[in-house]
Each structure stands twice: as C-alpha cells, then as structure tokens.
C-alpha positions as CSV (number, residue, x, y, z in Angstrom):
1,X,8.1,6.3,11.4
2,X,8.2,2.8,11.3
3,X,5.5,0.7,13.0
4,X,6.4,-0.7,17.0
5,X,6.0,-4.2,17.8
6,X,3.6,-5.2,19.8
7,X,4.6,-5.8,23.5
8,X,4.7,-9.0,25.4
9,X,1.0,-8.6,27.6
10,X,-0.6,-8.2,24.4
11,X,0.2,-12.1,23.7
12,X,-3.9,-12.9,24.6
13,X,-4.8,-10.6,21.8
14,X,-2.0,-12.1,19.5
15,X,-3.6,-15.5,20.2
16,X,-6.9,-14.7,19.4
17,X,-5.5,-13.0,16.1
18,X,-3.5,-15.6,15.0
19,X,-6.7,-18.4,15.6
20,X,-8.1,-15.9,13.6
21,X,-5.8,-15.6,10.6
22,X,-6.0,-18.8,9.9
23,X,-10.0,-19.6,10.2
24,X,-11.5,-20.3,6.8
25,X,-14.9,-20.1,8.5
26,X,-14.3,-16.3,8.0
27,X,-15.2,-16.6,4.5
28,X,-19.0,-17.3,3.2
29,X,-18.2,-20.4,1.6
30,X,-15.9,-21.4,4.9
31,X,-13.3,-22.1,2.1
32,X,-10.9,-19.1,2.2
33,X,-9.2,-17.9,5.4
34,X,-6.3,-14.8,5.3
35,X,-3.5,-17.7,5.5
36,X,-4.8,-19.0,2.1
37,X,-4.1,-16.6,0.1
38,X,-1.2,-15.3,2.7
39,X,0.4,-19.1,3.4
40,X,3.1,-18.3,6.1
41,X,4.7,-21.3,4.7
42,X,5.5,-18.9,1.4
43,X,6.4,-15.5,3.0
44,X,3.0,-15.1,3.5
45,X,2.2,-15.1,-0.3
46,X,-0.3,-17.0,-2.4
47,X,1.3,-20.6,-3.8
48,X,-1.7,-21.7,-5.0
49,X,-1.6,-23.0,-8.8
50,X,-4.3,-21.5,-11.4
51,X,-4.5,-21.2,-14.4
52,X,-3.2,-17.5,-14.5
53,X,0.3,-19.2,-13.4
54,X,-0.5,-17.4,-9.3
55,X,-0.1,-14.0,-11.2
56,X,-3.9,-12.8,-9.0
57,X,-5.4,-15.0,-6.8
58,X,-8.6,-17.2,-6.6
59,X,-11.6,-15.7,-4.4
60,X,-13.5,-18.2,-1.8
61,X,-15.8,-18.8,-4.8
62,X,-13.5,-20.8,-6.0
63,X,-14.0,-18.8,-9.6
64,X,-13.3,-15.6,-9.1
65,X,-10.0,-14.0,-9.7
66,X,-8.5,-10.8,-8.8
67,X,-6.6,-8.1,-11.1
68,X,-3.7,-7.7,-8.8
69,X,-0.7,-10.2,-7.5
70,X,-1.1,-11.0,-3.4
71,X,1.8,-9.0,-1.7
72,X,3.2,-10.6,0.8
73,X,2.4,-9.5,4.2
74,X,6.5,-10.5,5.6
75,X,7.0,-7.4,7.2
76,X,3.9,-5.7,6.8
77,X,3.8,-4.1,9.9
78,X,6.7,-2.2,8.8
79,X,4.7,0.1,6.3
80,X,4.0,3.9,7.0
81,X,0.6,5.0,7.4
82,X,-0.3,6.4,4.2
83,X,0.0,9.8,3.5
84,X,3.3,12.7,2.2
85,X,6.3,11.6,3.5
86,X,9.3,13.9,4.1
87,X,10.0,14.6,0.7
88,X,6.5,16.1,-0.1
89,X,5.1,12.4,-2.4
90,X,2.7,9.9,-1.2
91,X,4.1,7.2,0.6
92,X,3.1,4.0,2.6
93,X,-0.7,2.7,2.9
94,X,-1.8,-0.6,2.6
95,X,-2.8,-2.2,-0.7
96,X,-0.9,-1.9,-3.8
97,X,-3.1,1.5,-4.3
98,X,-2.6,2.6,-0.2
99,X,-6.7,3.1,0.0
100,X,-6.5,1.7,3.8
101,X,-4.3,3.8,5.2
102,X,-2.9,1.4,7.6
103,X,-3.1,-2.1,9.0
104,X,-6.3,-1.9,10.7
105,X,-8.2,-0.4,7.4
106,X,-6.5,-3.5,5.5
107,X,-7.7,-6.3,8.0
108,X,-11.3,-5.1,7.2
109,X,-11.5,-5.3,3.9
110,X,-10.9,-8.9,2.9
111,X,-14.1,-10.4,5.2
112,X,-16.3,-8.2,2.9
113,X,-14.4,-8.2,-0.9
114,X,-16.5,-10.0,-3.1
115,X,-13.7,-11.7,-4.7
116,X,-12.1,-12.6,-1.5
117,X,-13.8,-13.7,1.6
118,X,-17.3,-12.6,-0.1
119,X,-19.6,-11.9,2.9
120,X,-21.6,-10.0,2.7
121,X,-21.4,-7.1,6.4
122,X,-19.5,-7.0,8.9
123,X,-22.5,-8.6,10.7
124,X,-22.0,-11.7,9.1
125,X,-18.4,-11.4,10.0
126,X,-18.9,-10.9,13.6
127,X,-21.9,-13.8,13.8
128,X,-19.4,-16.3,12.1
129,X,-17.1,-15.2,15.1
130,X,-20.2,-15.7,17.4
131,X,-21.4,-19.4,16.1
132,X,-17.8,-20.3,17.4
133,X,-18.1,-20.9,21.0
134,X,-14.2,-20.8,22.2
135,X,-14.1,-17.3,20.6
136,X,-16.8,-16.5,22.7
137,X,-14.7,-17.3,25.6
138,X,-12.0,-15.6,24.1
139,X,-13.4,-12.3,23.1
140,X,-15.6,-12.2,26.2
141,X,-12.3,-12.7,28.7
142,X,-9.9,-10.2,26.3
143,X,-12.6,-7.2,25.2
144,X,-15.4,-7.6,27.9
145,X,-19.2,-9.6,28.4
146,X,-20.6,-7.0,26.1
147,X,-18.3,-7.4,23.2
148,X,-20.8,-8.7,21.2
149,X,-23.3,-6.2,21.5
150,X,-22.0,-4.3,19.6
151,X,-21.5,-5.5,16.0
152,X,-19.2,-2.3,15.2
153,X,-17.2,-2.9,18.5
154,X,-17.1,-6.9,17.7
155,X,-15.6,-6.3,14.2
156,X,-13.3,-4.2,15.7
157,X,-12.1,-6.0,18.1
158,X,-11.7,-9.1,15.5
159,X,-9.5,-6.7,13.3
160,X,-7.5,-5.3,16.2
161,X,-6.4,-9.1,17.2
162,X,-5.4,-9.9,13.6
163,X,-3.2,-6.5,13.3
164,X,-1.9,-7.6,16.7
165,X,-0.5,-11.4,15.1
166,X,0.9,-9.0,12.3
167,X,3.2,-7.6,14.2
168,X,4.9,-10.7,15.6
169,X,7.9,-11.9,14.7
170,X,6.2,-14.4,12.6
171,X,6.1,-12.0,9.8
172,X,8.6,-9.7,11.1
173,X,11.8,-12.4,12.2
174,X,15.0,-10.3,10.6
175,X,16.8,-13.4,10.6
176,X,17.9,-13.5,6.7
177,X,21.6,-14.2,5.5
178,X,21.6,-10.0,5.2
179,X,20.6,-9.5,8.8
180,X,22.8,-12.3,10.2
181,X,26.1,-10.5,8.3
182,X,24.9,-7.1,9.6
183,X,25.3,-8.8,13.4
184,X,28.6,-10.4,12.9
185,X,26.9,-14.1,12.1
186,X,27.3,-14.9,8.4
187,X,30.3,-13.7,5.8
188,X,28.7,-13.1,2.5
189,X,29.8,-14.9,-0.5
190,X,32.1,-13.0,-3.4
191,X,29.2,-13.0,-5.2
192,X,26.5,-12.0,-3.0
193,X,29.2,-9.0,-1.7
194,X,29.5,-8.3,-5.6
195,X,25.7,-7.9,-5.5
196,X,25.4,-5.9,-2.4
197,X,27.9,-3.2,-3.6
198,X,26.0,-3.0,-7.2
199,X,22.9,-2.9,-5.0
200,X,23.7,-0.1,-3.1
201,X,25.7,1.8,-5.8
202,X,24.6,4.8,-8.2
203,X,24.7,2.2,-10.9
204,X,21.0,1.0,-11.0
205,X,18.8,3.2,-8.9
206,X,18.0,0.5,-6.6
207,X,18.4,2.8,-3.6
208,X,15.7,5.3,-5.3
209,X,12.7,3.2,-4.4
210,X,14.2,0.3,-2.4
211,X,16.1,1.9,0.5
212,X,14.3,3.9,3.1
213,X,17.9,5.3,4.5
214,X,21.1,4.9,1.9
215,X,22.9,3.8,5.0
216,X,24.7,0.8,4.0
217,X,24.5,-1.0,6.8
218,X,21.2,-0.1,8.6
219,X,19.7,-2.7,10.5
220,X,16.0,-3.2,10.0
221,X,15.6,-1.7,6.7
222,X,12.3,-2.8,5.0
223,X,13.9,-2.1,1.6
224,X,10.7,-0.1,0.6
225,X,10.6,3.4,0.5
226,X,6.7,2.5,0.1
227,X,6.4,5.5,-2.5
228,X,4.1,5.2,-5.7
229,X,5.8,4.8,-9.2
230,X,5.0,3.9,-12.6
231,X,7.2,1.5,-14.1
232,X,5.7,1.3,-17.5
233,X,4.5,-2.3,-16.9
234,X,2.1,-3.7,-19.2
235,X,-1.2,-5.1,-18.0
236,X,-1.3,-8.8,-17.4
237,X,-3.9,-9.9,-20.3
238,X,-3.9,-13.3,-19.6
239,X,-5.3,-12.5,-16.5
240,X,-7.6,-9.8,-17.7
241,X,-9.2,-12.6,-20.2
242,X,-9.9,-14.7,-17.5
243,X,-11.1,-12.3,-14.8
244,X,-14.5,-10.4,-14.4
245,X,-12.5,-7.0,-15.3
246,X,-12.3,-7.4,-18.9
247,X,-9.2,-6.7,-21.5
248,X,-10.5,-2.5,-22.0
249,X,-9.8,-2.2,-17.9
250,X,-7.2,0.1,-17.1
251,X,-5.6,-0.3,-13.8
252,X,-5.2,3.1,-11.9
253,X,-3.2,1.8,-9.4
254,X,-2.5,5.5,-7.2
255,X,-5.4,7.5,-8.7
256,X,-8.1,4.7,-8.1
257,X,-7.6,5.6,-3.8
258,X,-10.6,7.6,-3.0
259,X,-8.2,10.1,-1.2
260,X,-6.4,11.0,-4.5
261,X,-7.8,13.0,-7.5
262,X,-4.7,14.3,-8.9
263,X,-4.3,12.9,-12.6
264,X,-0.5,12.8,-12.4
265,X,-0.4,10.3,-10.2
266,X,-2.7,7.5,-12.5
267,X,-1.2,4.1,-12.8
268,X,1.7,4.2,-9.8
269,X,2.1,1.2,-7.5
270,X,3.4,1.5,-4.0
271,X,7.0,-0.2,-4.0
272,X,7.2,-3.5,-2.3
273,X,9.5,-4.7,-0.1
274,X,12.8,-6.7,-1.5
275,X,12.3,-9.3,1.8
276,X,12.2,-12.1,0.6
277,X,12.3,-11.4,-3.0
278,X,13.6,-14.5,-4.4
279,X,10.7,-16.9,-3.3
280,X,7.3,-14.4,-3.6
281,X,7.4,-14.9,-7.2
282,X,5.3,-14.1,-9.8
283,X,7.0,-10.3,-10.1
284,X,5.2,-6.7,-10.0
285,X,1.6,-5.5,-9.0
286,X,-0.2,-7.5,-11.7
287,X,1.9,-10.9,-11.1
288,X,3.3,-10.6,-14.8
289,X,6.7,-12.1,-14.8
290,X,6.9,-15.3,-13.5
291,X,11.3,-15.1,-12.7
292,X,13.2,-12.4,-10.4
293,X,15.7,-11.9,-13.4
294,X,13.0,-10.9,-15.6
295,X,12.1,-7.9,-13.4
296,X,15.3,-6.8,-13.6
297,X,16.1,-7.6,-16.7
298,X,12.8,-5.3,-17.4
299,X,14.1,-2.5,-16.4
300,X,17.4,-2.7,-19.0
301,X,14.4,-1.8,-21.5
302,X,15.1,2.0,-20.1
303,X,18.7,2.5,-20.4
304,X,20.2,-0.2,-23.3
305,X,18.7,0.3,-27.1
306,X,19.5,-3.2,-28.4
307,X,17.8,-5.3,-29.6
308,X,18.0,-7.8,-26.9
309,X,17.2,-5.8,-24.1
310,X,13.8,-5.0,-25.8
311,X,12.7,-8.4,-25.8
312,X,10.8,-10.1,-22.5
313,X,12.8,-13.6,-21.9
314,X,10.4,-14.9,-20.9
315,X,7.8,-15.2,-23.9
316,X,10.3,-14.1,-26.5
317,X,8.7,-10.7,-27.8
318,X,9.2,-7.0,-27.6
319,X,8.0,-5.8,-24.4
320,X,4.6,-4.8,-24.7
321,X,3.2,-1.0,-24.2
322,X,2.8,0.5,-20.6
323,X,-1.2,-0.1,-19.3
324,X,-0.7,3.3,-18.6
325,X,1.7,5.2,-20.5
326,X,1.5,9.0,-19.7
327,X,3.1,9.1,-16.4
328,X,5.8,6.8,-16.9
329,X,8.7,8.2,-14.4
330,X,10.7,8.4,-17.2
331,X,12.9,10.5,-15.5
332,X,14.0,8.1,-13.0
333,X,13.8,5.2,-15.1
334,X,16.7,6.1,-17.7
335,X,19.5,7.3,-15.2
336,X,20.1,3.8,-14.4
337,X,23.0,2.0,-16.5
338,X,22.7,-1.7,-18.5
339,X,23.1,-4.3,-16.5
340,X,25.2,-7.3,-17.8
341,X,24.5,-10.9,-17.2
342,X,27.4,-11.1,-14.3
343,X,26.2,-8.4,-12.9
344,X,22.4,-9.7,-13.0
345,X,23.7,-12.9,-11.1
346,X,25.5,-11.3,-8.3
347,X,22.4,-9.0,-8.0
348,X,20.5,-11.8,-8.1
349,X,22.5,-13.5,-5.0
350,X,22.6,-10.6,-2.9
351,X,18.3,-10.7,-3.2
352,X,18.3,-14.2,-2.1
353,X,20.2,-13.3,1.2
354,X,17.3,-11.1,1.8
355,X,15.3,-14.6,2.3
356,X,14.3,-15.3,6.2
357,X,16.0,-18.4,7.3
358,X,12.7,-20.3,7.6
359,X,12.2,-20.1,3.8
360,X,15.9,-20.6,2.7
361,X,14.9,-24.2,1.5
362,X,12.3,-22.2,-1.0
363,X,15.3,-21.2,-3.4
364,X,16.5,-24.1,-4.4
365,X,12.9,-25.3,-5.5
C-alpha cells in the first residue's frame, strides 16, 4: 500500500521537519545537513562536483566518500515498507539495500553514518537540537515540556518531524508533463507518445520493474515496483580507488540487509523510481554512467550480439564484468528486444515528461 500524505494539522510538525532538513548544524563538523546531499533544487539528489564525477557523495568530513549514488528522495514517501509483496519477492525498504524498513528507520541513520553526518549518538544529535533555542520552543510547544528528557523520545521526535516534511508535496508535487496529460492539461509530443507506447509495450520489459500497476493510465504511479534485481552492473572502480572501501569490495547490495541471509538474493538493488529520471543523473546504484541513454543503451548488452551494443559509449570499451555475477536475472534480462537509436530518443522523451515542472529548466542544461 502506498504511503498517505500527511494531513493538514500536522503543518507544526512539517515546519519543524523542514527547519530540520535543512540544518547543517546536524552534522559534527556543522557542514553537512540532509538538503546537501538531497538539494531540493535537483530532485532532491546530490549536484555536488567531486572528483568521482557525483557518482557517491562526499561525507561532512569533507573527505570521505560513499560506495553508493544518493537516490533521490522525489517521492520517497511513496515506497512500501519493506518486506514480500504480493508476488512472494522482497519489495520496498529504504536504502538501495531496504535495511530500514521504512521512512522513520532511514531518517535515523544519516545523523550517526560515519561518512555522512558523522556524530557520534543520538545524544549528540538531540543536544545539537538542544543548543538551538527556537527548537526548544518548538519541540517543547509540539511534543511536550519533557521532550527533552528523554534522549530516545527527543530523537524520535526529531525523526518523526523530518518524515512528516517528506511527505509534502515538496517531494511529492505530481505535476510533471505525464501527470498534466493524464488530467486533460498537456498533449504529448509525437515523440514523447512514441516513447510512451514503447514504454509501456512488451518490447523492453520496462513494465517488469518500473510499473507498479500495467494500467496505462494510472494516476500516481511511482514507476517503481521497489523490488530487488541484479542487473549485472559492474562496480564503479573509480570510485572504489578513491573511497575507504577498497577495489577487492564486493557490493552485496540485497544480502548485505541484516534481515536477509538467503545467498540468491546477493548483489540486487531495489528499483528506483523513473520521476524525474532525466535530471538525477549519474545512472544506477553505484552512480556509474554519467547519461540516461547509457542506461538504456546498457541493457541492449542482453538481447543484441553485435559488436556495438557490447561497447559502453561512454568510455569506448566492452562492458566490463558484473560485480556480482552469479545471480544475474538473466532470465528477465534477455526477453527484452534491441532497441534502435529512434527508438532510444522517443524513450528518452517520454522519461523527460516524467520531470516535475519545477525542474523542467534542468533538461536543457
């Protein structure tokens, strides 16, 4: 089921959460608040240039960098709790992995992460909160004079007004191009119609991990069925040469949450949503292609044996070996057909209407 908003006499705990999304004092250098690496000015992704080309982001160190590319949190509040949906696979969860196994799990874990916010309890979290007398005020009118008490209560309650801001229609505004023609308020292109129709064909398997209902025109679809597949990416080793995880790291992605222990299931990644596709570039869970056409072009790799399709546009060379190669869903991967180039474009067009209005201006850059 997908996640409710939150209603309107919640807006006091929606102000407090959105104060605190964007407070870098959060962090133990006061460098890094969940807007830095989440910019709502980028669909909520990370713009910020390194020298990994944004593929991971850079912790409030200023040094360290992760192993995995920021999702975007657009829509978050869309995502299943984690656990089997109704086909009998694991589905939703927050993180690429799902080891919080909904919103309020995820909102803790950033304060904490060494390679994020970096401090070091949730004490410290809740005493940053503290030194700051307006949310004193704040938390004291919304939660109660003992809120602070309590450090376990505090944090809580710090988390609670974050997930609350998440739910607004700040990340959640349905106003793309696609939305607008699904109401009556925008006639799509030839080209983006083209793409639609390829989209939601039999052609490419797009509707296999991207559509929650095959319903062609279902309002609200997240464009996720937020289940866990191996694509047979390779891992990112300019990243892995730069970060603290070392080149001999293999990326679990599934097996690595603490709830799973089935071997199977060992390098799948939760499917991200297609909103806003076209401008939360770099591509897949390790951030390595830079271009939307190159993830799709990636996928020709399965289903066309020339030479061309088994070279990576972007650098020039084969493809390089899946990170983690025994549970490839091979299966799924080689029903598709090739795609041509005309068909790449439309594709392409019809993913760009999937941009909010706000960030319409972000494809032409």
């Amino acid at each position: 089921m997908l996640a409710a908003c939150v209603p309107a006499q919640a807006n006091d705990l929606v102000n407090i959460g959105r104060i605190l999304f964007f407070d870098p004092n959060l962090s133990l250098n006061r460098t890094q608040a969940c807007a830095t690496c989440h910019n709502p000015g980028v669909a909520f992704t990370d713009s910020r240039e390194n020298d990994v080309d944004r593929a991971v982001s850079l912790g409030g160190d200023g040094k360290s960098l992760g192993d995995r590319n920021t999702p975007t949190l657009a829509y978050v509040s869309l995502t299943p709790d984690f656990g089997k949906d109704e086909t009998g696979v694991f589905a939703g969860g927050l993180f690429l992995d799902g080891r919080a196994s909904n919103l309020s799990e995820q909102s803790a874990e950033p304060f904490t992460n060494p390679i994020e916010m970096n401090l070091p309890d949730i004490a410290a979290v809740v005493e940053r909160v503290r030194q700051n007398p307006n949310y004193i005020d704040l938390f004291e009118a919304r939660f109660g004079m003992d809120i602070f008490s309590d450090d376990e209560k505090a944090f809580e309650a710090i988390r609670a007004s974050i997930v609350a801001y998440e739910h607004t229609s700040d990340f959640t505004s349905f106003d793309s191009k696609y939305d607008r023609y699904l109401r009556g308020e925008y006639n799509l292109t030839d080209q983006e119609e083209l793409g639609r129709k390829l989209f939601y064909s039999q052609l490419f398997n797009c509707h296999e991990c991207h559509l929650n209902d095959q319903r062609e025109l279902r309002e609200h679809e997240p464009f996720s069925t937020y289940r866990y597949f191996n694509i047979g990416l390779p891992a990112n080793l300019k990243v892995r040469a730069k970060n603290a995880f070392g080149t001999k790291y293999v990326d679990k992605g599934l097996h690595g949450n603490p709830r799973i222990d089935d071997p199977t299931l060992v390098g799948k990644f939760k499917v991200p949503t297609l909103r806003n596709v076209a401008v939360t570039g770099p591509y897949m869970h390790n951030g390595i292609f830079k271009h939307l056409e190159t993830a799709v072009l990636f996928y020709n790799r399965y289903v066309v044996n020339s030479a061309e399709s088994q070279i990576n546009p972007e650098t020039g060379e084969r493809w390089r070996k899946a990170e983690v190669p025994g549970t490839v869903d091979l299966e799924l991967l080689e029903q598709g057909q090739p795609i041509s180039s005309l068909q790449l474009s439309a594709l392409i067009s019809f993913l760009e209407t999937l941009t909010d209005k706000r960030y319409e201006s972000l494809l032409d850059k």
